[in-house]
Backbone as JSON, one array per atom type, in Angstrom:
{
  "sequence": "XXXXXXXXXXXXXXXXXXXXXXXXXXXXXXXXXXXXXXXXXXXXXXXXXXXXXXXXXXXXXXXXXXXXXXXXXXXXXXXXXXXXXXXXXXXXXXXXXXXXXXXXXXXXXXXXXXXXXXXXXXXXXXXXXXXXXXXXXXXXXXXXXXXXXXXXXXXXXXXXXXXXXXXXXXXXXXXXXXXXXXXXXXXXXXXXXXXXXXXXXXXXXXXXXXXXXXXXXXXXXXXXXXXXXXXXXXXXXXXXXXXXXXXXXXXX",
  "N": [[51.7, 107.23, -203.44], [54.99, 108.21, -202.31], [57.03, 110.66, -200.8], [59.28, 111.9, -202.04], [58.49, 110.44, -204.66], [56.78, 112.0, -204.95], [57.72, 114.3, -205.52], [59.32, 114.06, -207.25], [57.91, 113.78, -209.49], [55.95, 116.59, -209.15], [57.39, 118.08, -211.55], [57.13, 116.54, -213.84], [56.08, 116.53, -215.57], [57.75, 119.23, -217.51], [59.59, 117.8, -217.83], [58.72, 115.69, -219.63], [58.11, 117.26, -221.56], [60.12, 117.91, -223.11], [60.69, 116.32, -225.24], [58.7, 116.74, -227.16], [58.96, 117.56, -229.78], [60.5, 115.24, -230.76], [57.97, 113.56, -230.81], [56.03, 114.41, -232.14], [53.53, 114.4, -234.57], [53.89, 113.0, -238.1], [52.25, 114.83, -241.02], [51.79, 113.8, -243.36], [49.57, 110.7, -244.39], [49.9, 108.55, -244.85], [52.21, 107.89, -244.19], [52.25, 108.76, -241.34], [50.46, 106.21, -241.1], [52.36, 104.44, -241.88], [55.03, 104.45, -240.43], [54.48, 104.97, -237.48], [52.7, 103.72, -236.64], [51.72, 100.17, -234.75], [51.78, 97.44, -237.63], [50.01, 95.08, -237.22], [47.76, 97.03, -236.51], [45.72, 97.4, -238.77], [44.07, 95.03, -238.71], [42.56, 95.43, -237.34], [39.31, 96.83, -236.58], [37.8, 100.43, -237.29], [35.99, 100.93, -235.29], [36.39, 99.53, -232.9], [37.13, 99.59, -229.5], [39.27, 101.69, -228.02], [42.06, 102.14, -225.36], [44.5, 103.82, -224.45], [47.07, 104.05, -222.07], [48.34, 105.78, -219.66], [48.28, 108.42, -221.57], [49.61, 111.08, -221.68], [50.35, 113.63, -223.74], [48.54, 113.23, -225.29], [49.27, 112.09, -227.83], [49.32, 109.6, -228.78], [46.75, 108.72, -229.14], [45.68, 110.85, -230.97], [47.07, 110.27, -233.22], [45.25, 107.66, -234.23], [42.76, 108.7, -233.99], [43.12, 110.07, -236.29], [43.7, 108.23, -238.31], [40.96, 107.0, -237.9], [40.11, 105.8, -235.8], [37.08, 105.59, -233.8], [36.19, 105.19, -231.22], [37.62, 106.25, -228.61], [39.88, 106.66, -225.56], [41.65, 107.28, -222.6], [44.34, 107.33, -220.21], [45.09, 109.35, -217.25], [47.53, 109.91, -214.73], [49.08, 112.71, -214.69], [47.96, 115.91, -214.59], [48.63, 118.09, -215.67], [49.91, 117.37, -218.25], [47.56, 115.98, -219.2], [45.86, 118.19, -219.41], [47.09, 119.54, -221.92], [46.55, 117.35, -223.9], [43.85, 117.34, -223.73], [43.24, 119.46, -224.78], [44.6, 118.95, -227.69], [42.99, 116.85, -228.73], [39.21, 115.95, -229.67], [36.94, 116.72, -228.47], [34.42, 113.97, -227.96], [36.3, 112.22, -227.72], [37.33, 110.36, -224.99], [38.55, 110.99, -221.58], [40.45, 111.04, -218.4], [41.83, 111.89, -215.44], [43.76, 109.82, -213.31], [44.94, 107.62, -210.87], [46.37, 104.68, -212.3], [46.37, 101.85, -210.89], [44.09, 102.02, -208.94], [42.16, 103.02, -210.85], [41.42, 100.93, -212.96], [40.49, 98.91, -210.45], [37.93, 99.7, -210.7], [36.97, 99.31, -213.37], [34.88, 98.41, -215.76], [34.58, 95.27, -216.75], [35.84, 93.52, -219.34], [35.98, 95.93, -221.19], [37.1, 96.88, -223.31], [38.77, 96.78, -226.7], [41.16, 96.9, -227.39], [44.29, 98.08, -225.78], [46.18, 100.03, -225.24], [49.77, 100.35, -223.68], [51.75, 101.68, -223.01], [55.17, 102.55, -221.79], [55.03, 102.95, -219.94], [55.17, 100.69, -217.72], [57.29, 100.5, -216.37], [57.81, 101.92, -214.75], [56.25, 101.32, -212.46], [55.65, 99.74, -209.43], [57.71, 96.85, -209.12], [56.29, 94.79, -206.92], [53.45, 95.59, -208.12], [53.25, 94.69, -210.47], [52.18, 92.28, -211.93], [50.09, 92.04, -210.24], [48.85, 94.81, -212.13], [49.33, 94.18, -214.65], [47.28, 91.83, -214.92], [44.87, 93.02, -214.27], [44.44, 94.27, -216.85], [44.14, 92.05, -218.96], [41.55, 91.17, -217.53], [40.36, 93.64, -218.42], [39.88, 93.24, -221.19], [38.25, 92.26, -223.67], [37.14, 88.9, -225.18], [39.61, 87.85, -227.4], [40.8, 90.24, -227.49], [43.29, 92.73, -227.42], [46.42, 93.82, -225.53], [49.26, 96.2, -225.68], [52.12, 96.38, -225.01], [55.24, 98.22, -223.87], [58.19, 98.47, -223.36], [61.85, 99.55, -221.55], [64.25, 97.91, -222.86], [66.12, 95.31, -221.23], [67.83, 93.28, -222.47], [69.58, 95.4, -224.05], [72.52, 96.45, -225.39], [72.91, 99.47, -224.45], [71.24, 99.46, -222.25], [71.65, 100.55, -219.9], [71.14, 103.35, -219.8], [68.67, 103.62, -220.82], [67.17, 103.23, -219.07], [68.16, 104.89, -216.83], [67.81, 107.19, -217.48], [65.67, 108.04, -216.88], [64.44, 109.02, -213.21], [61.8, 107.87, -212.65], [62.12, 105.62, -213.3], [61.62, 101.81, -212.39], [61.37, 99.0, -212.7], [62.74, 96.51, -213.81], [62.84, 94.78, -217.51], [63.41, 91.73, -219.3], [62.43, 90.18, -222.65], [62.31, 87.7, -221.59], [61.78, 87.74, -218.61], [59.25, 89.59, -218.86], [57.49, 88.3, -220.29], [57.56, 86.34, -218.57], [55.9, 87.5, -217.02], [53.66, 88.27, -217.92], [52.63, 85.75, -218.49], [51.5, 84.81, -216.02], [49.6, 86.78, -215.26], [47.54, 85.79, -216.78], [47.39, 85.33, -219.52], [47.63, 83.8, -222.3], [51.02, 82.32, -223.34], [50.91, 81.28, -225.7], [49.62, 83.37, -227.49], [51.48, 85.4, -227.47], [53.17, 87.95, -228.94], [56.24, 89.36, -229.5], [56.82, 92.44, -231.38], [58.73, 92.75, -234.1], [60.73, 95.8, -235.09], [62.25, 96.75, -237.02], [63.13, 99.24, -239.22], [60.52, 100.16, -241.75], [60.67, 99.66, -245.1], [60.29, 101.75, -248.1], [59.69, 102.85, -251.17], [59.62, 106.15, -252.88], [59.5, 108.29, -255.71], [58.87, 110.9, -255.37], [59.98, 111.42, -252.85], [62.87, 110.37, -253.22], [65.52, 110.69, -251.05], [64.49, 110.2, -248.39], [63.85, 107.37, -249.02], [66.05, 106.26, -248.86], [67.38, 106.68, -247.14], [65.93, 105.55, -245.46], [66.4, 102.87, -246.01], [69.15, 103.25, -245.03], [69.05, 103.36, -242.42], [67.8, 100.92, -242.05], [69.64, 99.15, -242.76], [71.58, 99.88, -240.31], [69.89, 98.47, -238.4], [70.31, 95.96, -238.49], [73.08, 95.23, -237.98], [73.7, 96.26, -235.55], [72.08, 94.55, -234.38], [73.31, 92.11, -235.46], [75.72, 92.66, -233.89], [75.07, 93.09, -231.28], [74.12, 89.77, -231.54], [76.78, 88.36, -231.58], [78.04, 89.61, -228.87], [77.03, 87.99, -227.38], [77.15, 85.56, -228.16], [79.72, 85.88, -227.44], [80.42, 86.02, -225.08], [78.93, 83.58, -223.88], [76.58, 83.01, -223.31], [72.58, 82.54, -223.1], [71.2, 83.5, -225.89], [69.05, 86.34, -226.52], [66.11, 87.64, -228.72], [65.18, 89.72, -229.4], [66.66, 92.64, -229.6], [66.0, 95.41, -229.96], [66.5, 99.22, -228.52], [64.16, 99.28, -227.48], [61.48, 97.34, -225.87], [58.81, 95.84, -227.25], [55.46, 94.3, -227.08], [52.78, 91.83, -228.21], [49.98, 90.74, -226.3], [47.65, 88.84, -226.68], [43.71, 88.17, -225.61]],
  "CA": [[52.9, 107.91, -203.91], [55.73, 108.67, -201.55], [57.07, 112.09, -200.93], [60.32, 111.25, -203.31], [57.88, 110.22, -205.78], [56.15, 112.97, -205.48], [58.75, 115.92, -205.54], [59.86, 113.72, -208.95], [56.46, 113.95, -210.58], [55.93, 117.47, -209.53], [58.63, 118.44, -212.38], [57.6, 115.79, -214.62], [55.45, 117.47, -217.08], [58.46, 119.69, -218.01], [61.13, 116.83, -218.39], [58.3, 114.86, -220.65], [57.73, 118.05, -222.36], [61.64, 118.33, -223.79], [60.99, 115.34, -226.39], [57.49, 117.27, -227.92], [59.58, 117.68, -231.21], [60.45, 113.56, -231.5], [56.52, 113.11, -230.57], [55.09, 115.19, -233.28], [52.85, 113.58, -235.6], [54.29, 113.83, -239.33], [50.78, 115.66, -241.76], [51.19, 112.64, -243.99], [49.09, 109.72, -243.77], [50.42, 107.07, -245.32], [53.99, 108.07, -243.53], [52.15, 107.94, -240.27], [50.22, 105.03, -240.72], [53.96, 102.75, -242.16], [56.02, 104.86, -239.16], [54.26, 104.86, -236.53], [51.09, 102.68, -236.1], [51.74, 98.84, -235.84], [50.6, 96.81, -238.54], [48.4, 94.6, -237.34], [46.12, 97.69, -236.37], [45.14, 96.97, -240.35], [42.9, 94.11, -238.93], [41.5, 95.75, -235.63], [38.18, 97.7, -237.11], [37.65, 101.34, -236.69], [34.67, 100.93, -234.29], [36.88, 99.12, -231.9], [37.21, 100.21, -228.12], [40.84, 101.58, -227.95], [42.75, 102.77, -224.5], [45.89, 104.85, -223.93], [47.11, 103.89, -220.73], [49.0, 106.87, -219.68], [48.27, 108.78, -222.12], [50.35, 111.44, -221.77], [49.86, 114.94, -224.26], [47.46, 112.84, -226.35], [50.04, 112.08, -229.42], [49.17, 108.22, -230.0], [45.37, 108.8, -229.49], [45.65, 111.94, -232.03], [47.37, 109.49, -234.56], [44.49, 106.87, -234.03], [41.32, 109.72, -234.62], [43.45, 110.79, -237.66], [43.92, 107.14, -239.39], [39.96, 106.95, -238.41], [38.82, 105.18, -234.67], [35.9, 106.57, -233.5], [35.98, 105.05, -229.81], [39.0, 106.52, -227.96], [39.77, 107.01, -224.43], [43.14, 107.48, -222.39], [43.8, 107.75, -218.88], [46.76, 110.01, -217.56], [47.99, 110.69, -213.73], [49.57, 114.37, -214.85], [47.22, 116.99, -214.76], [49.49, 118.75, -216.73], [49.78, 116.52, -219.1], [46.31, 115.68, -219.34], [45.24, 119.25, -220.23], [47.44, 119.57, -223.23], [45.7, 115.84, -224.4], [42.59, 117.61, -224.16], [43.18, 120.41, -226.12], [44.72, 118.45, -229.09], [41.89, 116.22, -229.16], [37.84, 116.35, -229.86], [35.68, 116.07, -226.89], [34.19, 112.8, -227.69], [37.9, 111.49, -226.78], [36.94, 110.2, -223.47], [40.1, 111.29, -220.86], [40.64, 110.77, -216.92], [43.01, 111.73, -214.53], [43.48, 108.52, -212.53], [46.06, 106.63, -210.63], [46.21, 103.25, -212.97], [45.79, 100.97, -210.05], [42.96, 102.31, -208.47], [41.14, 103.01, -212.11], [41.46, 99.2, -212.97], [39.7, 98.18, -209.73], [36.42, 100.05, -210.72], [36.86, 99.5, -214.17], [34.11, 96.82, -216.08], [35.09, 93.51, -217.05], [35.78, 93.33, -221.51], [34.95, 96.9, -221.73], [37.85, 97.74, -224.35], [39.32, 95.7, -227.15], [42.79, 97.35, -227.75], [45.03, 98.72, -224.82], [48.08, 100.3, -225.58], [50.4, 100.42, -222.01], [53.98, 102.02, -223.59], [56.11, 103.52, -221.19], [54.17, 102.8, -217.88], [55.13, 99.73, -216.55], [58.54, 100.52, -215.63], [57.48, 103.16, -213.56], [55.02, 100.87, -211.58], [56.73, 99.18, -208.21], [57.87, 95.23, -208.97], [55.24, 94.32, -206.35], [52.36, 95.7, -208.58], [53.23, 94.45, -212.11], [51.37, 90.96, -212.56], [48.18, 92.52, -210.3], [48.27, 95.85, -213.26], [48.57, 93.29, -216.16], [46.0, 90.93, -214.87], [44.02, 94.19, -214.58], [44.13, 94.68, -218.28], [43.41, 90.42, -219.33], [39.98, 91.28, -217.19], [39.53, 94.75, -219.14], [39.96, 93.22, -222.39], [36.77, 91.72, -224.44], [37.63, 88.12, -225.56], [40.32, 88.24, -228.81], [41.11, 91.98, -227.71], [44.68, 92.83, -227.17], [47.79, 94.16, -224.82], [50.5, 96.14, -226.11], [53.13, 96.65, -223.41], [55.92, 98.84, -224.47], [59.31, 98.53, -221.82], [62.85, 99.23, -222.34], [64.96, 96.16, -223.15], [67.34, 95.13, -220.27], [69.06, 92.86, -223.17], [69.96, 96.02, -225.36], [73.76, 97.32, -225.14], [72.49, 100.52, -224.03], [69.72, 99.57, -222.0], [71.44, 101.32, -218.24], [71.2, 104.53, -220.54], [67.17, 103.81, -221.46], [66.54, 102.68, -217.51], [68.77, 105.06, -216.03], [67.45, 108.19, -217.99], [64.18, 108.6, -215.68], [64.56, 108.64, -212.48], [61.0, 107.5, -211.93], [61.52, 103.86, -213.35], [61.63, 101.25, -211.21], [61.73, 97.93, -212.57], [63.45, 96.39, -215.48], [62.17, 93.78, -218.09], [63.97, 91.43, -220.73], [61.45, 89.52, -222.85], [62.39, 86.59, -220.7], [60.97, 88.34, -217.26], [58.24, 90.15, -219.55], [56.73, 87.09, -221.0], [56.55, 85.29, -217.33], [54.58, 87.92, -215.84], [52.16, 88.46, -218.75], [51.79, 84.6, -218.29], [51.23, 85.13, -214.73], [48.58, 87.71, -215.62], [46.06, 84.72, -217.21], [47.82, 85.51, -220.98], [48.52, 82.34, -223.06], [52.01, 82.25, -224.35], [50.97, 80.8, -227.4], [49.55, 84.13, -227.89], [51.76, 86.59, -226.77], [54.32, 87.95, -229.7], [57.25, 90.52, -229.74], [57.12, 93.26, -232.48], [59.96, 93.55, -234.63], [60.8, 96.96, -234.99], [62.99, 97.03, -238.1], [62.53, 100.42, -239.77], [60.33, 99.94, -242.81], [61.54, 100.23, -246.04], [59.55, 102.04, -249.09], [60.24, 103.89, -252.32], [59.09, 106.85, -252.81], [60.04, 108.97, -256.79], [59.25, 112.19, -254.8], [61.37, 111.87, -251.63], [63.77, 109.19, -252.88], [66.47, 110.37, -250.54], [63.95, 109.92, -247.63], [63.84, 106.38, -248.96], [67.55, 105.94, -249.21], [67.88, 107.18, -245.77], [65.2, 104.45, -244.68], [67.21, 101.73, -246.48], [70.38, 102.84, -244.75], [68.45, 103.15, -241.25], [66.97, 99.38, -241.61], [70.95, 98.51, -242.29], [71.97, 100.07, -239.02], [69.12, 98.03, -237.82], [70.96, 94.74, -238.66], [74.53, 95.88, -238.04], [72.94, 96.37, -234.4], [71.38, 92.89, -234.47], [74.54, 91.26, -235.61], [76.99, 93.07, -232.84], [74.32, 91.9, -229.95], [74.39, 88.45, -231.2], [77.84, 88.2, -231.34], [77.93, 89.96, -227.69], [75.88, 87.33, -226.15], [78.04, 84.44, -228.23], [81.41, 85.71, -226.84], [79.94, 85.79, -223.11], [78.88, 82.03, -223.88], [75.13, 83.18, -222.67], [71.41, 82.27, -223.62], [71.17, 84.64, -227.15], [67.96, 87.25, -226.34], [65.7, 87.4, -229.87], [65.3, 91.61, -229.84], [68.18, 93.76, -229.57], [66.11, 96.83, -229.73], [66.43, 99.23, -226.68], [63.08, 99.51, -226.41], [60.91, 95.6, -226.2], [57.46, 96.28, -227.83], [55.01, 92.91, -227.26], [51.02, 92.01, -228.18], [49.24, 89.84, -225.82], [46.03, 88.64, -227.04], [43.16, 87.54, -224.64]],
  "C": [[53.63, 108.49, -202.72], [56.34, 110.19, -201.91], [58.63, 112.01, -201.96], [59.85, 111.39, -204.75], [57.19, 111.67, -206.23], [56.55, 114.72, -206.04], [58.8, 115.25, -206.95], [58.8, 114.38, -209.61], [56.15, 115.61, -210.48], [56.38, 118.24, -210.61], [58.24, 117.74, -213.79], [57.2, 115.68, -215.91], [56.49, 118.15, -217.7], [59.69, 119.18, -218.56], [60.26, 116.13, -219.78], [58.18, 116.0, -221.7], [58.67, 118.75, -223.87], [61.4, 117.35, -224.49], [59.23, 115.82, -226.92], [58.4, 117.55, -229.54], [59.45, 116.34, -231.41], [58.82, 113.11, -231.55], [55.86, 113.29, -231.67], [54.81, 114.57, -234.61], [53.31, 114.32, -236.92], [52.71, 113.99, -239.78], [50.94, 114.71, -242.55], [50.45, 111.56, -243.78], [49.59, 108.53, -243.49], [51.51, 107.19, -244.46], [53.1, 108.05, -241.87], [51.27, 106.58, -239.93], [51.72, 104.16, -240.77], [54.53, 103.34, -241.29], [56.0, 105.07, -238.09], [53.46, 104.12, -236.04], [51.95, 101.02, -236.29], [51.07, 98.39, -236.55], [49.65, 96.0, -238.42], [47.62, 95.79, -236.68], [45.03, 97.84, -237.54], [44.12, 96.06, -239.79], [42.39, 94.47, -237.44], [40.37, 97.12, -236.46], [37.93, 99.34, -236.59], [36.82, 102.06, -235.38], [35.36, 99.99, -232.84], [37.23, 99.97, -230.86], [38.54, 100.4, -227.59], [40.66, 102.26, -226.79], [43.98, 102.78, -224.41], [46.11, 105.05, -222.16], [48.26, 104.73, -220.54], [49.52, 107.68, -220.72], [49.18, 110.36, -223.1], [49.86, 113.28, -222.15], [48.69, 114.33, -225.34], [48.08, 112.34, -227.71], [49.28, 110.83, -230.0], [47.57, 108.4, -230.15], [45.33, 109.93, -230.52], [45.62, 110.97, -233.09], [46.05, 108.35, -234.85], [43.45, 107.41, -234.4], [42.35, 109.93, -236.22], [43.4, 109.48, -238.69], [42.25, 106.16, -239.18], [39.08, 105.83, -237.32], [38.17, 105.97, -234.16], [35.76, 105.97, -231.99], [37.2, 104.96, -228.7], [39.18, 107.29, -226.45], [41.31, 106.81, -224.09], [42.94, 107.73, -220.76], [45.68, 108.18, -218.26], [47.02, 110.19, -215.81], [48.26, 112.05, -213.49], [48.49, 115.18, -215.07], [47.61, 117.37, -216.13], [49.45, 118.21, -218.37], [48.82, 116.4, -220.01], [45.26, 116.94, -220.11], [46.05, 119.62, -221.73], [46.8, 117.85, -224.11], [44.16, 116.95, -224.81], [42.49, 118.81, -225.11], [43.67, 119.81, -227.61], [43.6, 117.86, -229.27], [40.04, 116.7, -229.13], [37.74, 115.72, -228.48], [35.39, 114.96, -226.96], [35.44, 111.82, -227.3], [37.66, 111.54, -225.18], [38.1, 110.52, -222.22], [39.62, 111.46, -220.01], [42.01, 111.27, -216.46], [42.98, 110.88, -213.47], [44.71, 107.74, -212.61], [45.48, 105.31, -211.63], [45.41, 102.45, -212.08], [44.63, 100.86, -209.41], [41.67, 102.71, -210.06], [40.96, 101.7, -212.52], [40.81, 98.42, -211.95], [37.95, 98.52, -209.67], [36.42, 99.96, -211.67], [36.23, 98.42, -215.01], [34.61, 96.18, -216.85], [34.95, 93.86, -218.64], [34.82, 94.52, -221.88], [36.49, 97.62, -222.67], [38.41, 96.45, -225.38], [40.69, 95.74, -227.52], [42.96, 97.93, -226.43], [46.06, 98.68, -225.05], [48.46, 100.5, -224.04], [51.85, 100.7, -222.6], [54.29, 102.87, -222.44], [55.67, 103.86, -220.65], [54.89, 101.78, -217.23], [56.31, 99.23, -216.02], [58.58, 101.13, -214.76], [56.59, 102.37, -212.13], [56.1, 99.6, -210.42], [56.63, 97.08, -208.83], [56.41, 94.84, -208.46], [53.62, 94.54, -207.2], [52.07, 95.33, -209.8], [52.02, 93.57, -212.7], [49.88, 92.13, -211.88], [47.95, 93.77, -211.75], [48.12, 94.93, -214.47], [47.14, 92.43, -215.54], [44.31, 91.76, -214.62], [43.24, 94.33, -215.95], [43.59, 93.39, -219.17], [41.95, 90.44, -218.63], [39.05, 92.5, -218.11], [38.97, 94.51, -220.43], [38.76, 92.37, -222.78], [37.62, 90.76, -225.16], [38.58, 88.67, -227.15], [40.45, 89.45, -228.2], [42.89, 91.57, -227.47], [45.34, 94.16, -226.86], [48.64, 94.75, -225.64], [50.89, 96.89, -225.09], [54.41, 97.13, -224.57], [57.23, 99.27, -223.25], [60.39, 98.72, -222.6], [63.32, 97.97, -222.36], [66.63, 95.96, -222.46], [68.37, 94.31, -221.38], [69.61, 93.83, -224.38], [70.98, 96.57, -224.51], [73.73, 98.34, -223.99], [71.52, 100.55, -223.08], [70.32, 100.39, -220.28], [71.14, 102.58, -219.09], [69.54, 104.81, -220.36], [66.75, 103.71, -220.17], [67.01, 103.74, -216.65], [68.26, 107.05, -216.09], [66.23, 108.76, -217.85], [64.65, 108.53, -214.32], [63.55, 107.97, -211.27], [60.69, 105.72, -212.45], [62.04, 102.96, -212.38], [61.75, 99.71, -211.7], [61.86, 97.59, -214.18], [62.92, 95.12, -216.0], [63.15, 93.24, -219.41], [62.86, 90.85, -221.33], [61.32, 88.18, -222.46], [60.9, 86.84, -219.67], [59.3, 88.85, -218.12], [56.84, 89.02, -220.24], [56.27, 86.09, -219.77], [55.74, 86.28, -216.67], [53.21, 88.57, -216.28], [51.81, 87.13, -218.35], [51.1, 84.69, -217.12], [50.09, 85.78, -214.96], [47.33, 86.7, -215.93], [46.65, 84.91, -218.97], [48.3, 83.81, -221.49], [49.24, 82.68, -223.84], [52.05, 81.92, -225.44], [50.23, 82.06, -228.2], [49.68, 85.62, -227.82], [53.28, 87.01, -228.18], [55.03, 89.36, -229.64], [57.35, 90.62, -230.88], [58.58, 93.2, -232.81], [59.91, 94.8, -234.76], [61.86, 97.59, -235.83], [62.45, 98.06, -238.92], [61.88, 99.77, -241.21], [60.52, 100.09, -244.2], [60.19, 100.77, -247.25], [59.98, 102.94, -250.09], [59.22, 105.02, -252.76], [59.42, 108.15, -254.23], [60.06, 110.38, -256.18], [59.88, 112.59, -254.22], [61.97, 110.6, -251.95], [65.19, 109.17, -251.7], [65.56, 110.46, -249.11], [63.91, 108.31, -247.66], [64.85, 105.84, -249.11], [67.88, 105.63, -247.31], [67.36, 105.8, -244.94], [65.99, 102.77, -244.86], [68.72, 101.61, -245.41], [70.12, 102.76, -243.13], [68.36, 101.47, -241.01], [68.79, 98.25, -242.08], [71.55, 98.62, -241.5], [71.74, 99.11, -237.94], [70.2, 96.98, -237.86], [72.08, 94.86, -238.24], [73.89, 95.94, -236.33], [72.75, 95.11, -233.88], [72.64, 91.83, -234.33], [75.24, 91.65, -234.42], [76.45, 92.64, -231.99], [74.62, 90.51, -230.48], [75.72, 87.82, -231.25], [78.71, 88.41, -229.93], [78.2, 88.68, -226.92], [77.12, 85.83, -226.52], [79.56, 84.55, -227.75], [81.37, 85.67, -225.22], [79.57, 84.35, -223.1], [77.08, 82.2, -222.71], [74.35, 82.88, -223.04], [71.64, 84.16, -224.35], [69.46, 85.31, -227.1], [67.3, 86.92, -228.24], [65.72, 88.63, -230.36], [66.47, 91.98, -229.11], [67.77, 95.26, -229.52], [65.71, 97.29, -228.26], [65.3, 99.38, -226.02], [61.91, 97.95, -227.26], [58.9, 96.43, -226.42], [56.66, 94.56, -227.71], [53.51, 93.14, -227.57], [51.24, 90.69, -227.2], [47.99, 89.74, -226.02], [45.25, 87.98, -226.07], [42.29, 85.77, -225.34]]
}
């Protein structure tokens, strides 16, 4: 870490600390399993070996003990950070403070079967991308799986989502994103981008919660449509997501 880097990061617990309201796990279940968890975590077993790769204050591993895995670990750079993680969570929640790169070179071969990686690997220099994924295709236990979580250089907005840290560093469409998971040892035939269309459900108690969701997942489209119309009046190759932030699985 350069001294740049490091004046940033000093600070950087208190900039991540101004979006602890959007973070905050709703007390329902069902509402955070359909609004926040993806769905295929329905067919990954509770006894599975999950990691939180920069984990952060602990939010997605919280949501994960609450909907009922019992083998959860996370690994965070921020101190700071790192001690509010440990106070939300139980002790057996395994947690590190550890540069990525250097935790990945001591770390044993198919010793996890899920790895979440959201909103790291923009931060991580060009030069180190493919070696950190091909990191995580050695961590993973055959069938386990990658989710990489970047903003999306083909969304409208995306200098806004890139431009609004000043510790990211390299940008990804699911073009670029998809050659350097391949690069990694990932087979494209099993690498897929999440949709991320709000879900829709009815609800007799909060129906105008489910009104709201209906008119959300028409925004969604209305969104969808104006990008592909974008891309057809520039006379360009038409992207497949439009949202500003690209969500993918890679399976091993």
């Amino acid at each position: 870490m350069n001294d740049v880097d490091r004046e940033i990061f000093r600070n950087y617990s208190r900039h991540y600390q101004a979006g602890e309201v959007r973070e905050r796990l709703p007390d329902d279940l069902e509402r955070l399993k359909r609004d926040r968890l993806p769905r295929w975590l329905n067919e990954v077993p509770t006894s599975a070996r999950i990691l939180d790769v920069g984990c952060a204050q602990g939010h997605w591993l919280e949501a994960l003990r609450r909907v009922g895995y019992t083998h959860l670990a996370g690994i965070e750079l921020s101190a700071e950070l790192l001690a509010t993680a440990r106070a939300r969570l139980p002790e057996w929640v395994q947690l590190e403070q550890a540069d990525l790169r250097e935790w990945l070179r001591r770390a044993p071969p198919e010793s996890f079967d899920v790895v979440f990686f959201h909103d790291v690997l923009e931060h991580l220099p060009r030069e180190d991308t493919i070696e950190v994924l091909r990191g995580f295709h050695r961590l993973l236990a055959p069938g386990g799986k990658l989710s990489v979580r970047v903003p999306n250089m083909a969304c409208l907005i995306s200098g806004f989502c890139m431009a609004i840290d000043f510790t990211h560093q390299t940008h990804f469409t699911e073009y670029s994103l998809l050659q350097v998971l391949e690069a990694a040892g990932f087979d494209t035939g099993k690498i897929r981008f999440e949709q991320q269309a709000p879900r829709l459900f009815w609800s007799w108690r909060q129906p105008r919660r489910a009104v709201f969701r209906l008119l959300n997942r028409l925004r969604w489209q209305i969104n969808n449509a104006v990008h592909r119309g974008f891309y057809v009046l520039a006379d360009f190759i038409c992207p497949k997501v439009f949202d500003p932030i690209l969500v993918v699985v890679a399976q091993k």
